[in-house]
MDTraj code that builds the backbone (N, CA, C; nanometers):
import mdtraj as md
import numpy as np

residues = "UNK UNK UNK UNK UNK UNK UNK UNK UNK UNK UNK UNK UNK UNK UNK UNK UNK UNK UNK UNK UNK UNK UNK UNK UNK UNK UNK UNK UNK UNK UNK UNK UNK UNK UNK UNK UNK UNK UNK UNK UNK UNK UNK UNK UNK UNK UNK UNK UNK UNK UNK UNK UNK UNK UNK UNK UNK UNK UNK UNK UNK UNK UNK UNK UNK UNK UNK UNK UNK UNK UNK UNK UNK UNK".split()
xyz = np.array([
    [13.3398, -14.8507, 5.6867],
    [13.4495, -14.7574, 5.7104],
    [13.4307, -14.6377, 5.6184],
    [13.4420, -14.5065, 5.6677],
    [13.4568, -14.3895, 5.5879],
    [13.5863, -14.3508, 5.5553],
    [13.5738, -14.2515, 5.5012],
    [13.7372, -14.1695, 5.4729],
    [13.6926, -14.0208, 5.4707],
    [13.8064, -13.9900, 5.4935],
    [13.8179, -13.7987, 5.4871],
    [13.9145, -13.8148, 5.3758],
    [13.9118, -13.6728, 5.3160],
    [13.9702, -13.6105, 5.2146],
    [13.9773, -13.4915, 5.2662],
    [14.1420, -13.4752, 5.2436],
    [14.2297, -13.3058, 5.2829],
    [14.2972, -13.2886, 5.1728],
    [14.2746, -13.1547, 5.1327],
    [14.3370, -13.1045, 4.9749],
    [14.3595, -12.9573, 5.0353],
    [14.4606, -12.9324, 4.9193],
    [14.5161, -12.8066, 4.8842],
    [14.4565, -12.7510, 4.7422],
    [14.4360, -12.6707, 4.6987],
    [14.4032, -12.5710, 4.5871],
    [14.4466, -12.4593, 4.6003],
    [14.4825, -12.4169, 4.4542],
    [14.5213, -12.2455, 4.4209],
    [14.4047, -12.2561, 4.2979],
    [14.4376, -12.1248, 4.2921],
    [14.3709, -12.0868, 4.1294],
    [14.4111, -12.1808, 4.0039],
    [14.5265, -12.2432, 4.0274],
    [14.5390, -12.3081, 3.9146],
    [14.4996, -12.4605, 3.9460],
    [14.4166, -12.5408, 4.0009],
    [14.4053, -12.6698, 4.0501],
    [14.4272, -12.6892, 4.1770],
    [14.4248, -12.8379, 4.2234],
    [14.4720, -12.8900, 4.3166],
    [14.6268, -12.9130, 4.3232],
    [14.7198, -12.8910, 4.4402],
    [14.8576, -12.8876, 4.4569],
    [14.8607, -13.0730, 4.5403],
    [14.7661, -13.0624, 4.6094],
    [14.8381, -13.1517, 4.7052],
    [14.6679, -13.2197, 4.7844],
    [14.6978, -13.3959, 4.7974],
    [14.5604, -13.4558, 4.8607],
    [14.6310, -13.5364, 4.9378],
    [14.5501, -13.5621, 4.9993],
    [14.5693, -13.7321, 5.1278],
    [14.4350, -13.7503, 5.1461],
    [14.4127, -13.8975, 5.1634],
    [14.2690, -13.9950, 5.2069],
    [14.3358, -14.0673, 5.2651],
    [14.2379, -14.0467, 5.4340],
    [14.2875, -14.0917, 5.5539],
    [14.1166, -14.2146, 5.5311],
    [14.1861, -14.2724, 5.6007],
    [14.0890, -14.3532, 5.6392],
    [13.9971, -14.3225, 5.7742],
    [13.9024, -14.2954, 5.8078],
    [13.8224, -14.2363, 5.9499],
    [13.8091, -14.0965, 5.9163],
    [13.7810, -14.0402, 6.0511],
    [13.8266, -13.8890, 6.0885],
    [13.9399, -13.8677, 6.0767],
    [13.9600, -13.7128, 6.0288],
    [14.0639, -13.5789, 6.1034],
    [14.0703, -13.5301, 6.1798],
    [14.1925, -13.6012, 6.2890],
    [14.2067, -13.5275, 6.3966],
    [14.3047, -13.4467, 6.3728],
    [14.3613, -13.3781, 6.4843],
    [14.4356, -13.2785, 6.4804],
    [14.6114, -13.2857, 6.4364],
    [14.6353, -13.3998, 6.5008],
    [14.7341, -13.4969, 6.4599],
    [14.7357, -13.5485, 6.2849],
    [14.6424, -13.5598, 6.2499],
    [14.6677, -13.5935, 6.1036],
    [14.6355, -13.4761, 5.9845],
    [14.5835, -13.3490, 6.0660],
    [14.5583, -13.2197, 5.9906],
    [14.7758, -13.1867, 6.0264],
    [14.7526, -13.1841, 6.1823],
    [14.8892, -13.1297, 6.1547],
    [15.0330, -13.1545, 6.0735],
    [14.9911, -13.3239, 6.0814],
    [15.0880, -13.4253, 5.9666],
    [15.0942, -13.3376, 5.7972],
    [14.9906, -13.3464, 5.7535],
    [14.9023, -13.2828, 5.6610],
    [14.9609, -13.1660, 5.6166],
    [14.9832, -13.0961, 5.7162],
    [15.0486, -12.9480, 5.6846],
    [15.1871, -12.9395, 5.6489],
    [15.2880, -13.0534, 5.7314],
    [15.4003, -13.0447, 5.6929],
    [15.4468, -13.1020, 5.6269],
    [15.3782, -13.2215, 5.5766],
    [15.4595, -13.2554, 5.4509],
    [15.3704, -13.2128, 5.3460],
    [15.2456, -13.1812, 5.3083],
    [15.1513, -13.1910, 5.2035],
    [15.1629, -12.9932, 5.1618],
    [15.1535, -12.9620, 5.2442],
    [15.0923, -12.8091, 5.2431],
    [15.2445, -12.7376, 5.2458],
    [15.2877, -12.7145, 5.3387],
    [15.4333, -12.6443, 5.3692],
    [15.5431, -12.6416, 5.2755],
    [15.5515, -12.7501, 5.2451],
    [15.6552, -12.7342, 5.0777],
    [15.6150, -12.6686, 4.9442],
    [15.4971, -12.6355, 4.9791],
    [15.4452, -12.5577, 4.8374],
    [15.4571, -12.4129, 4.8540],
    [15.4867, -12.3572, 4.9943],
    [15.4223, -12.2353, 5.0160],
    [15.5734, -12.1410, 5.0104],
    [15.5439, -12.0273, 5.0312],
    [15.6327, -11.9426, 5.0152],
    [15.6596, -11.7908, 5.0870],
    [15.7183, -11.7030, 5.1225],
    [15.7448, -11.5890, 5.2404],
    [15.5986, -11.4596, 5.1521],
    [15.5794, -11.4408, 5.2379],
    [15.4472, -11.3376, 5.1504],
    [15.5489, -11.2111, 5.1038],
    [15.4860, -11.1897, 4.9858],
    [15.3824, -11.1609, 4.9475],
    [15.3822, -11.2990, 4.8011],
    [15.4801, -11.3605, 4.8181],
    [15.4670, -11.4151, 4.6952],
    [15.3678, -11.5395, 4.6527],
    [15.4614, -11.6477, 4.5554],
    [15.2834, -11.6861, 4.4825],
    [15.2728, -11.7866, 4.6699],
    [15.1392, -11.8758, 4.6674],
    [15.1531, -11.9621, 4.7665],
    [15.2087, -11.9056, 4.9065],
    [15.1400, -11.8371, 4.9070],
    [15.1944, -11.7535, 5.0584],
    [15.0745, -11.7354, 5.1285],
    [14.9494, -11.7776, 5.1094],
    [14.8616, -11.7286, 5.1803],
    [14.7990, -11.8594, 5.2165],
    [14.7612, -11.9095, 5.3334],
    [14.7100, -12.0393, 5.3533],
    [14.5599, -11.9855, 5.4465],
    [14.4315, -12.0408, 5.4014],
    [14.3171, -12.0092, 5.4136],
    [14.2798, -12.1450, 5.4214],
    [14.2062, -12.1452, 5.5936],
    [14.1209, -12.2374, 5.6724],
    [14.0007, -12.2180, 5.6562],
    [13.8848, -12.3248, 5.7233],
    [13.7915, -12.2609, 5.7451],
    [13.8016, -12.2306, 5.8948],
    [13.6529, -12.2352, 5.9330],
    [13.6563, -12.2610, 6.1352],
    [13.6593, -12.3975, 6.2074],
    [13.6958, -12.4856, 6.1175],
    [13.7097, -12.6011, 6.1919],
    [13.8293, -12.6060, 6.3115],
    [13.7911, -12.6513, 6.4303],
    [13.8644, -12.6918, 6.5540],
    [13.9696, -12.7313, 6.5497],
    [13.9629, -12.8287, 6.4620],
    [14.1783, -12.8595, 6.4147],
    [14.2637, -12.7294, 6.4165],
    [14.1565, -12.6822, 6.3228],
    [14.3228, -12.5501, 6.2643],
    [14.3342, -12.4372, 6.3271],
    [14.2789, -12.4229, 6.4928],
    [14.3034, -12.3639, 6.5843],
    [14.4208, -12.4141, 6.6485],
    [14.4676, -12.5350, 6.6816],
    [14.5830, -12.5822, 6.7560],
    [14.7008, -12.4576, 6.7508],
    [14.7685, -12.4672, 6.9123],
    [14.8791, -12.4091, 6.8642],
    [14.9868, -12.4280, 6.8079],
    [14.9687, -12.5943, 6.8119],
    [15.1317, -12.6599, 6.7115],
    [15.0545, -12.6020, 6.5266],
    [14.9196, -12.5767, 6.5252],
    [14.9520, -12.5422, 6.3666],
    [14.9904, -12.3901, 6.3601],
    [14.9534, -12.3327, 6.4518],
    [14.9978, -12.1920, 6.4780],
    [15.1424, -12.1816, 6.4199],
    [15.1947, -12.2364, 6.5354],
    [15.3643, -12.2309, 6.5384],
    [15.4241, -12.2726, 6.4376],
    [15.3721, -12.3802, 6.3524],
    [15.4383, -12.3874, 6.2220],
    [15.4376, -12.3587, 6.1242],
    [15.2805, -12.2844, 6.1243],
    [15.2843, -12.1351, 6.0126],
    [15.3997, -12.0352, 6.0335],
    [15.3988, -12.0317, 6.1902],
    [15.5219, -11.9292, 6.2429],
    [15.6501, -11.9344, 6.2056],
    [15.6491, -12.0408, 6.2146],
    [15.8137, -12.0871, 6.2045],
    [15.8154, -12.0778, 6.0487],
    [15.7510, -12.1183, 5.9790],
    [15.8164, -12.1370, 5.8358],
    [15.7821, -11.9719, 5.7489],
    [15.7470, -11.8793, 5.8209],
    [15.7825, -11.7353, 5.7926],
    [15.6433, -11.7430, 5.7001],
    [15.5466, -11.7638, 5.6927],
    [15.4157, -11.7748, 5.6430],
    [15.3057, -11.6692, 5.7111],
    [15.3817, -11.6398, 5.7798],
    [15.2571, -11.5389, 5.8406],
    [15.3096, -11.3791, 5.9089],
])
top = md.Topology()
chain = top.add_chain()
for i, resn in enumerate(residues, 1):
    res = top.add_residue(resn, chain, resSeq=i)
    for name in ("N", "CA", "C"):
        top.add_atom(name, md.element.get_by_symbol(name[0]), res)
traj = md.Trajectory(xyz[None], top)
């Protein structure tokens, strides 16, 4: 059995991890975002306001779209 590892970082450290057991699907990136990622962040311009992906296929979805949207992040 493998595991994935999903983290958060700023300049000052790591904020926030989860170890899933298997793959990341899109469903457990999107889990990921709302409780792990989303409570840290904040309306731009301020601190934690900027959330940076790479090109992975998950973080195209439009449910992660919409909940950048919704929580005034973008």
């Amino acid at each position: 059995m493998h595991y994935s590892i999903l983290l958060a970082i700023t300049l000052d450290g790591i904020i926030t991890y989860n170890i899933i057991k298997g793959a990341v699907d899109g469903e457990h990136f999107l889990q990921f975002l709302k409780e792990h990622i989303m409570p840290f962040t904040n309306t731009y311009p301020g601190p934690c306001s900027i959330i940076i992906m790479d090109n992975c296929c998950i973080h195209h979805g439009e449910e992660i779209h919409k909940l950048v949207e919704d929580m005034h992040c973008m």
